[in-house]
C-alpha positions as CSV (number, residue, x, y, z in Angstrom):
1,X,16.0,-47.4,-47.8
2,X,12.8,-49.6,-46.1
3,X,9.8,-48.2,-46.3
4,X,9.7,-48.0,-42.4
5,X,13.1,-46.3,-42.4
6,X,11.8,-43.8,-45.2
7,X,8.9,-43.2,-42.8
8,X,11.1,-42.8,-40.1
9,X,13.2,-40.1,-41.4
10,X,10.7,-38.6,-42.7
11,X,8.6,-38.2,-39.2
12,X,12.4,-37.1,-37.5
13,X,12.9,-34.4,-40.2
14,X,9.0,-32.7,-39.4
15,X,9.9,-32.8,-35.7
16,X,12.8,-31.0,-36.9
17,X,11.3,-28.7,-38.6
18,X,8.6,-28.0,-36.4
19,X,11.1,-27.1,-33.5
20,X,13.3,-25.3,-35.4
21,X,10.2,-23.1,-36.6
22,X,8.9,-22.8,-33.1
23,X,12.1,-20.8,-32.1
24,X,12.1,-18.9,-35.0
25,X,8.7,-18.0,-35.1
26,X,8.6,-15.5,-32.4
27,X,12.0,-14.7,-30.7
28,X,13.6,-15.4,-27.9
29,X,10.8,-14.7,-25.5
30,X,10.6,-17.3,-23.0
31,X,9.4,-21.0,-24.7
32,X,5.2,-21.3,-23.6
33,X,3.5,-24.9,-23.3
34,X,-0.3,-25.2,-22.4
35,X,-1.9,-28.6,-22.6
36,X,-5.9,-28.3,-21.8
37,X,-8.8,-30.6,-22.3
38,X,-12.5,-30.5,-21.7
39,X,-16.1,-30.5,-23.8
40,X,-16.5,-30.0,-26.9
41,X,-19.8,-29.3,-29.1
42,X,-20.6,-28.5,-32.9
43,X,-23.6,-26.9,-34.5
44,X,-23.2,-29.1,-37.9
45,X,-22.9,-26.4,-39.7
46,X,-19.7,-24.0,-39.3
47,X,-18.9,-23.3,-35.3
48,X,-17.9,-26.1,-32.7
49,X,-17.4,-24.4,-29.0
50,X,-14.6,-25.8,-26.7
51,X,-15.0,-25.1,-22.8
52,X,-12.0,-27.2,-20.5
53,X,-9.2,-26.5,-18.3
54,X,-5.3,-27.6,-18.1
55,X,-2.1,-26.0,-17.5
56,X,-0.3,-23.6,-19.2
57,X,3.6,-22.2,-18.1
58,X,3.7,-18.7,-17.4
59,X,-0.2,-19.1,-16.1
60,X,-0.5,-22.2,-14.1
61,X,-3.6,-23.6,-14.0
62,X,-6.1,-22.5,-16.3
63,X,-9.9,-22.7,-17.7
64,X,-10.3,-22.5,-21.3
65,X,-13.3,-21.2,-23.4
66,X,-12.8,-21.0,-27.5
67,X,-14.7,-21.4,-30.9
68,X,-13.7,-22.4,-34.3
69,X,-15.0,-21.4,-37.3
70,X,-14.7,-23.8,-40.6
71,X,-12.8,-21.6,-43.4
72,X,-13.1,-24.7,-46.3
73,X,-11.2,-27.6,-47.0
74,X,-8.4,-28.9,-45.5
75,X,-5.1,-28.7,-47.4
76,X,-3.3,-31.4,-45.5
77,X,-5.9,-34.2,-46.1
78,X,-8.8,-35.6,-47.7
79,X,-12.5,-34.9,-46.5
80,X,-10.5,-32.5,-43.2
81,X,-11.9,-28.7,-42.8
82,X,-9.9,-25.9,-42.0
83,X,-10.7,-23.4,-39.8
84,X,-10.2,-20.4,-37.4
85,X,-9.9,-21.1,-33.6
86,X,-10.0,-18.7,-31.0
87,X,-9.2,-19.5,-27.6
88,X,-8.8,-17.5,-24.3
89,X,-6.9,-19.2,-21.4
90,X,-7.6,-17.6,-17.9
91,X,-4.8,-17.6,-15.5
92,X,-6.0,-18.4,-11.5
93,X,-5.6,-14.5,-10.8
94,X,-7.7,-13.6,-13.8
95,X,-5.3,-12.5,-16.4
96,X,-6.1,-13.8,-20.1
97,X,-4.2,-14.6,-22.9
98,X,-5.9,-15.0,-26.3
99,X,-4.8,-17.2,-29.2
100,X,-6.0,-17.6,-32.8
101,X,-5.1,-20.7,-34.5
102,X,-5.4,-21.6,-37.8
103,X,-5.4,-25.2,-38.2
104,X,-6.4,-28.3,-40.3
105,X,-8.6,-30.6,-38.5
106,X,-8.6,-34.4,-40.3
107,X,-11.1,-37.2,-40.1
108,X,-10.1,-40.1,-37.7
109,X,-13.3,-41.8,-37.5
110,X,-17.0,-40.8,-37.2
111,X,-17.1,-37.4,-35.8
112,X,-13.4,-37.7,-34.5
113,X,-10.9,-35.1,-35.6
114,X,-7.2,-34.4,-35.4
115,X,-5.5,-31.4,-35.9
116,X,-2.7,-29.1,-36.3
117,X,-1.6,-26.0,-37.5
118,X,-0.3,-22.7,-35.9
119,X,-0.8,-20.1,-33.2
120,X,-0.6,-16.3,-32.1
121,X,-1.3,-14.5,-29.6
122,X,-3.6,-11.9,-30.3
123,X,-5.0,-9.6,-27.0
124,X,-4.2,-10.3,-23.2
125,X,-5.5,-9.0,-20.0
126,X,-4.0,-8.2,-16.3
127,X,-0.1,-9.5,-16.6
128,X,-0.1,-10.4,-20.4
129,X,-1.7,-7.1,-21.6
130,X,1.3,-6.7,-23.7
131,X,2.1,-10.1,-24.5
132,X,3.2,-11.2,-28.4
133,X,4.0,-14.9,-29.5
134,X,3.1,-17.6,-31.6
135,X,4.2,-21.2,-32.2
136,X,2.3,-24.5,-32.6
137,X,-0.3,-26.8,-31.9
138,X,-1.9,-30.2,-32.4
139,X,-5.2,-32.1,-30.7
140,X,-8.2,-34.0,-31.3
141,X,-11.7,-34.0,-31.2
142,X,-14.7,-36.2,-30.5
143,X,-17.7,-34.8,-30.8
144,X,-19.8,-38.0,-30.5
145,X,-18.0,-38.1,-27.1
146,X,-18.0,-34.3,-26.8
147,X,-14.6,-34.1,-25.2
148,X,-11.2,-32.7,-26.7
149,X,-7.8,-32.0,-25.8
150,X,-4.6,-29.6,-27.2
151,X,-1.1,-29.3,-27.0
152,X,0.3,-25.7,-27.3
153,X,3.9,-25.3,-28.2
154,X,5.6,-22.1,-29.0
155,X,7.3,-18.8,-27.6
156,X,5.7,-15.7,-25.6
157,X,7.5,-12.3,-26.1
């Protein structure tokens, strides 16, 4: 097998993977997708805070306020940190659902990040008091720029 075929099975059998996981993960509550983008800022130390807006199913649009906390060193690459994210997204009539992510954010340039890694739900307010779920997520940072953007893929219960 080529090189770029190996590669290309390989990148087929993650997707895989990472769907089959999704519905797994959390049951068969209905499948939740949130993309949201916005500013992004760092102290240099340990917290970088994320203010944007997007859309999110089951909340429409939304406006996005979160921190992450570095927790070390990434596993999943060289010179990435891992770390805790917390995010609340704020449906239009006020209800909240709060992730925490745990994620490995890797180096793609000076003060650019990527990262993935996984989500749950852990508190909601107004409709999603009760809510449960979990799945994954991916997105980037620039915090030259001081903008980011995430992908949320998973399953609300």
């Amino acid at each position: 097998m080529s090189p770029i075929h190996r590669t290309a099975a390989v990148a087929i059998a993650v997707v895989f993977l990472l769907v089959s996981a999704t519905g797994a993960m959390a049951g068969d509550g209905p499948s939740f997708r949130a993309t949201f983008a916005g500013t992004a800022a760092t102290d240099g130390l340990a917290t970088s805070t994320f203010v944007g807006s997007g859309q999110a199913s089951h909340l429409g649009s939304i406006r996005t306020m979160g921190q992450a906390v570095a927790s070390g060193p990434a596993a999943s690459c060289a010179g990435g940190i891992a770390n805790i994210n917390d995010e609340t997204l704020q449906a239009p009539d006020g209800s909240t659902l709060t992730i925490r992510s745990d994620d490995d954010a890797c180096p793609t340039g000076p003060y650019q990040f990527h990262g993935t890694g996984t989500w749950t739900v852990v508190a909601g307010t107004g409709r999603f008091a009760h809510t449960t779920g979990s799945g994954f997520l991916a997105g980037g940072v620039d915090f030259a720029a001081g903008t980011f953007s995430v992908t949320l893929q998973g399953v609300l219960d």
